[in-house]
C-alpha positions in Angstrom: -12.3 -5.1 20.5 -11.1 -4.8 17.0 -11.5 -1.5 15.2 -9.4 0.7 12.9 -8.1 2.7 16.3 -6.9 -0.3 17.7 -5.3 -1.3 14.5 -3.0 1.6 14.8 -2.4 0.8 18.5 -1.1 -2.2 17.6 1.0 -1.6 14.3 3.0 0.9 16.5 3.2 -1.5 19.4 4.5 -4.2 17.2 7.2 -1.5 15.8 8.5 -0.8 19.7 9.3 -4.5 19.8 11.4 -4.6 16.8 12.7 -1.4 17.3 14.1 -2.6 20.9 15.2 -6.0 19.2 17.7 -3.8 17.2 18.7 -1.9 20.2 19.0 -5.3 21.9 21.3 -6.5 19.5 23.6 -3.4 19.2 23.9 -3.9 22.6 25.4 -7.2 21.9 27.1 -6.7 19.4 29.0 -3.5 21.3 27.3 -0.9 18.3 26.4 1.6 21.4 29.2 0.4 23.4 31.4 2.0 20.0 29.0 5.4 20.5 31.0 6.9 23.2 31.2 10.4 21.1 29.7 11.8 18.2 30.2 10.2 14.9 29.1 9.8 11.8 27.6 7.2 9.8 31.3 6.2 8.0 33.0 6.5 11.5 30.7 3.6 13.0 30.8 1.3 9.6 34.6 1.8 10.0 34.7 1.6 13.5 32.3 -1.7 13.4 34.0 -3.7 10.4 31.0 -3.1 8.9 30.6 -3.6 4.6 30.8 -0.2 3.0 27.5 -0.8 1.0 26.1 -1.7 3.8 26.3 2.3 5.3 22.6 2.9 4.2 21.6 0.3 6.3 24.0 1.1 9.4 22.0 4.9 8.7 18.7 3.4 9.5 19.4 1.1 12.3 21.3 4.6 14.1 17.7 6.2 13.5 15.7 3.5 15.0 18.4 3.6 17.8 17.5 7.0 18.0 13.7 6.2 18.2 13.9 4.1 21.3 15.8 6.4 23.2 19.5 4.8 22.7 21.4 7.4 20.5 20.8 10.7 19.7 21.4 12.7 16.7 22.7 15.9 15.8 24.3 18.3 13.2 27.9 18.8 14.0 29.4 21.3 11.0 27.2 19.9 8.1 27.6 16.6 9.2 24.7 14.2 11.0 26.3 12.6 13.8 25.3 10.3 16.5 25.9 9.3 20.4 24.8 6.6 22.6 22.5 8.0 25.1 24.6 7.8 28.6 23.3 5.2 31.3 24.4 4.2 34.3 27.2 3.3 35.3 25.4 0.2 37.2 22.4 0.3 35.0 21.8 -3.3 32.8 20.5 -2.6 29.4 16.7 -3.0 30.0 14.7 -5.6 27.8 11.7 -3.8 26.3 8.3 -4.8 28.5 5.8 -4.9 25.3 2.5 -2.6 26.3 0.6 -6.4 26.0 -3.4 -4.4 26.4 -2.1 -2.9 22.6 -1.6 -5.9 21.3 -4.2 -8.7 22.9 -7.3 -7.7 20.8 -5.0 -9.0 17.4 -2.4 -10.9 18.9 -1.7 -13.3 22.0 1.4 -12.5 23.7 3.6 -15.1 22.0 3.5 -11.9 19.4 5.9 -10.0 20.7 8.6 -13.0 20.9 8.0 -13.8 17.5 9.3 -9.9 16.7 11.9 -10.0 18.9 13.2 -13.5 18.3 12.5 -13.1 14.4 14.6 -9.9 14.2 17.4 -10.4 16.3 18.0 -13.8 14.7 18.0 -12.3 11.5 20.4 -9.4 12.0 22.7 -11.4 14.5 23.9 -11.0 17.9 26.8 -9.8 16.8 25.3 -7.6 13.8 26.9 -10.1 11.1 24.3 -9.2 8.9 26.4 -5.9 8.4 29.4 -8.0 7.2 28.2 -10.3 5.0 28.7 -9.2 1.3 25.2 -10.6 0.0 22.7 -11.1 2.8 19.3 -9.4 2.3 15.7 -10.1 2.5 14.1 -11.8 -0.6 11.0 -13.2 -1.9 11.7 -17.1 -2.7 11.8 -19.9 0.0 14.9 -19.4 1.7 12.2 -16.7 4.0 9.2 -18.8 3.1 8.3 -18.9 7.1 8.7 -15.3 7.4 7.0 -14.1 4.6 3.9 -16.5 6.0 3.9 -15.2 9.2 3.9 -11.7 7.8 2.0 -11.7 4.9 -1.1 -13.4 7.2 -0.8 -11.6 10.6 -4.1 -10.6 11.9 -3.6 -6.7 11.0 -2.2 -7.5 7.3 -5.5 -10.0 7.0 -7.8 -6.9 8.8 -6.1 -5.1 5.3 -6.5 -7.7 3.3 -10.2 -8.2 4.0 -11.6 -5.1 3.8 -10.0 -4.9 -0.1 -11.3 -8.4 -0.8 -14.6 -7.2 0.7 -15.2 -4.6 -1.7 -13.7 -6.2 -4.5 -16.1 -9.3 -4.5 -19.2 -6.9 -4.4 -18.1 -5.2 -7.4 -17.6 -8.9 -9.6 -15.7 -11.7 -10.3 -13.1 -11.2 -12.7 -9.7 -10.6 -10.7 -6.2 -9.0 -11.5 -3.9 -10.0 -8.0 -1.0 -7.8 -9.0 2.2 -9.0 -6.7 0.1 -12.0 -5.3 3.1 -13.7 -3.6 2.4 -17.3 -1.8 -1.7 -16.7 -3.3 -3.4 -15.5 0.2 -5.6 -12.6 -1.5 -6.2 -14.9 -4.2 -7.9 -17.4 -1.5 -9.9 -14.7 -0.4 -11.2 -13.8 -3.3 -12.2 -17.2 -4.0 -14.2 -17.4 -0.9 -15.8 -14.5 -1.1 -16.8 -13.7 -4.6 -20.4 -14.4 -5.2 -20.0 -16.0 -8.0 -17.0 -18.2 -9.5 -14.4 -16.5 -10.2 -11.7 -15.6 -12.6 -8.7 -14.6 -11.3 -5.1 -13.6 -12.9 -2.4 -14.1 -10.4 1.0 -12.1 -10.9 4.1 -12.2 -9.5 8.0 -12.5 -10.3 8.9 -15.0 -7.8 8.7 -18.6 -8.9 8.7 -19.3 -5.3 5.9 -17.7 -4.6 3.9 -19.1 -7.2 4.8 -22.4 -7.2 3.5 -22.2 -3.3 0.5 -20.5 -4.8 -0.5 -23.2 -6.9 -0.7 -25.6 -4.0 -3.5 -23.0 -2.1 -7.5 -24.2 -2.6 -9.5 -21.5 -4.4 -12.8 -22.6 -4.1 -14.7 -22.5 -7.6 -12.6 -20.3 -9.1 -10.6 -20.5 -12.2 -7.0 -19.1 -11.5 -4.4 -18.6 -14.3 -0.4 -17.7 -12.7 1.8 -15.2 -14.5 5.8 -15.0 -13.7 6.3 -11.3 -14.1 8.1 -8.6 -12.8 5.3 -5.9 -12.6 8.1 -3.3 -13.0 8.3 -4.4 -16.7 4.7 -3.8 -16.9 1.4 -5.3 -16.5 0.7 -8.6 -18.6 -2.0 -8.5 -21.7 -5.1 -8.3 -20.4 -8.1 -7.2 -22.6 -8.8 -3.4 -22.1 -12.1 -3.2 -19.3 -12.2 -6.8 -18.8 -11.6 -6.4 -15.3 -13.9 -6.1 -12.5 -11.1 -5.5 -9.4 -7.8 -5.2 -8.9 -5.9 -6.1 -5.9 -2.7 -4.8 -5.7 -1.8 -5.8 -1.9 1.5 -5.1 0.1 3.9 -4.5 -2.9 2.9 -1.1 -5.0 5.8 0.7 -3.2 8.5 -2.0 -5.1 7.1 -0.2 -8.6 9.7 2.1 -10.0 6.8 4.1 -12.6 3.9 4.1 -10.7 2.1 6.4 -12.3 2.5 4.0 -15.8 1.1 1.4 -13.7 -1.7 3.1 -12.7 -2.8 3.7 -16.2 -2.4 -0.3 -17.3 -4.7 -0.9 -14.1 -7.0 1.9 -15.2 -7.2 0.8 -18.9 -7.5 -3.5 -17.5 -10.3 -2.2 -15.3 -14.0 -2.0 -16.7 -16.1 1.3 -16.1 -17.1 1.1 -12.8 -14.3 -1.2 -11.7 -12.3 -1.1 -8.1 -8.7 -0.8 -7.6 -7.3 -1.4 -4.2 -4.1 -0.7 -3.1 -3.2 -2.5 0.1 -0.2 -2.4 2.6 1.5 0.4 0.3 4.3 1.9 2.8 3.9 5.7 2.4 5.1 8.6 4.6 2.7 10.8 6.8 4.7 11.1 10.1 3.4 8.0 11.8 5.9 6.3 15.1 6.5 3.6 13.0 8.4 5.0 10.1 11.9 4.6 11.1 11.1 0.6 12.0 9.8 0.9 8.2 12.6 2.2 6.7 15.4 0.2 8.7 13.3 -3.0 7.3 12.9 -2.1 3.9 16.5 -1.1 3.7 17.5 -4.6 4.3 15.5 -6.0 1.1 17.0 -7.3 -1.9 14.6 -5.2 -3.7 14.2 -1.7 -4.3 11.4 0.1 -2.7 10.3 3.7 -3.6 8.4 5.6 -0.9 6.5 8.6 -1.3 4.0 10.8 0.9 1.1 9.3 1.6 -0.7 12.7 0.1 1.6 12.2 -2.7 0.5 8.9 -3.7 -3.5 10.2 -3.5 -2.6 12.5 -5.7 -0.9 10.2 -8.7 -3.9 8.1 -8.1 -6.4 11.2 -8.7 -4.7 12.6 -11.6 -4.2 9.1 -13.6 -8.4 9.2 -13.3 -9.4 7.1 -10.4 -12.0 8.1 -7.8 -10.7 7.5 -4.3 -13.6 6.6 -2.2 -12.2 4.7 1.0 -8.4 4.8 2.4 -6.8 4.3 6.1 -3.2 4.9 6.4 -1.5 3.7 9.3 2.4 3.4 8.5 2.7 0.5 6.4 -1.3 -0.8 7.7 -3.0 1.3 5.1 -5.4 0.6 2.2 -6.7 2.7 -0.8 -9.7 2.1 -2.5 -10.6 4.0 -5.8 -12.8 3.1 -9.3 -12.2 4.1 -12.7 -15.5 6.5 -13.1 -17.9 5.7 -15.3 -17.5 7.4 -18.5 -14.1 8.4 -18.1 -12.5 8.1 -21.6 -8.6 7.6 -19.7 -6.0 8.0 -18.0 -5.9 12.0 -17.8 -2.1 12.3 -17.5 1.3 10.7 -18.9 3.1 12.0 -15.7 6.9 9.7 -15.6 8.4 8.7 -12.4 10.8 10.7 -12.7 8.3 14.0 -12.0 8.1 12.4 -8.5 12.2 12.2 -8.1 12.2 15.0 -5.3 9.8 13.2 -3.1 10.6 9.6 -3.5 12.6 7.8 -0.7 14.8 4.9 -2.2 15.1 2.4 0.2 16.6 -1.6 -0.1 18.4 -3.3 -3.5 21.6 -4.7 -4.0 23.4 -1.2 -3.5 21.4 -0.3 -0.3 21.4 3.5 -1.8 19.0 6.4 -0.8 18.0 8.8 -2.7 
């Protein structure tokens, strides 16, 4: 049966099967093989051929190694070091049995193949994603398939439905900030009561040029190529009855500055969601997480999930609904009615001791 319990079940089963696909494939590519003694991060990039600016990324795959049981970690005079976990002489390296009574209320079993399959074909057998100068995760076709298989899995759509849900009660004038290949969009054609308006937004040409190909039933839909980390586009102050900002607010650099243009787009009484935002809060699947979104061409900045409540509350919005489950979480909050604005002008830059930078060109954490 589906519920918000199960939902978590199954985000953190789907993270054990890519985290074994990576251990899988640094088995193959003799990573832990390499881990006979403690070392640190440079030693295995060195040790490896790996690409120097790829030692963020090496970082992150040790902790998922770590995760599942292969390597373990410690601090060696300042330094954090890591070791393949010892095995048997005689022992074969065990292929991850996926727990399927987590998984079968969403998925069927082909699920966990598609992980495994998907992953290990995309760092390599032999790791080569770690030495090739320019390979990373983008958002254009070249990952089309992926991003489809993602972006419409049943737990993102479980997400995506309880935002659109409560949007469409609220009106039918729509913002769909970072609307990729147009699935929210869909769903907030269906569902509004009314035709709708809705303002599409995103800075890949890809995505929006798949977008425009989508059915929206009744509703007038106007695209925007835009990189919301330049801002949000003109809209009329409180002309808005919802925003949808799904699986994308952690790519925003400012995010309290966007939080204010969505306030001031919103009307008085209007619902911001923010869907599928990756956030910390100690959840099993956080070192999956940051592994992944180290690999992305773009930059992702990661806060606390209390945190991120927080910036919400202060720019002015009500929270009134919210489920955070690793990356499977959704916030729902209005602009009150009556509120004159946005109650600070907090920067970024306020946030710079608990922000995690994960992902871009130069794979740096900060």
């Amino acid at each position: 049966m589906k519920s918000q319990e199960s939902l978590f079940t199954a985000a953190i089963e789907s993270a054990h099967i890519f985290d074994n696909a990576v251990r899988e494939v640094s088995q193959t590519s003799g990573l832990l093989s390499a881990l006979t003694h403690f070392q640190t991060v440079d030693d295995v990039v060195r040790r490896l051929a790996f690409r120097a600016e790829r030692t963020e990324q090496v970082r992150h795959l040790l902790k998922v190694l770590v995760a599942t049981g292969a390597a373990e970690e410690r601090q060696i005079k300042g330094q954090t070091v890591y070791r393949a976990v010892k095995q048997p002489a005689t022992a074969l390296p065990e292929r991850y049995q996926p727990r399927y009574e987590n998984l079968t209320s969403w998925y069927g079993e082909g699920h966990a193949e598609l992980i495994r399959n998907g992953n290990k074909g995309m760092l390599g057998d032999d790791l080569s994603f770690m030495r090739s100068p320019d390979a990373a995760i983008a958002f254009n076709r070249d990952f089309e398939h992926a991003w489809r298989t993602n972006l419409q899995n049943p737990l993102y759509e479980f997400g995506r439905m309880i935002a659109v849900r409560e949007l469409a009660s609220r009106g039918h004038r729509f913002l769909d900030l970072a609307c990729g290949p147009g699935f929210g969009a869909m769903r907030l054609a269906e569902f509004s009561e009314q035709p709708a308006t809705i303002i599409c937004v995103d800075k890949s040409a890809d995505f929006l040029d798949i977008a425009r190909t989508n059915v929206y039933p009744q509703a007038t839909v106007t695209f925007i190529e835009r990189d919301l980390n330049t801002g949000l586009p003109p809209v009329v102050p409180g002309s808005i009855d919802g925003v949808l900002f799904n699986g994308a607010f952690h790519f925003m650099q400012d995010q309290p500055a966007r939080l204010r243009e969505i306030w001031q787009a919103l009307r008085p009484g209007g619902v911001f969601v923010l869907g599928h935002c990756f956030s910390y809060s100690g959840f099993a699947d956080e070192a999956m997480h940051d592994f992944y979104f180290s690999l992305l061409r773009d930059k992702a900045y990661v806060l606390p999930w209390a945190t991120l409540k927080d910036v919400v509350t202060e720019v002015g919005f009500s929270i009134f609904k919210e489920l955070h489950r690793g990356s499977h979480s959704y916030l729902i909050a209005e602009r009150p009615v009556g509120a004159v604005g946005p109650a600070i002008q907090t920067d970024f830059t306020d946030l710079a001791a608990q922000v995690k930078v994960l992902g871009g060109d130069a794979c740096q954490e900060q």
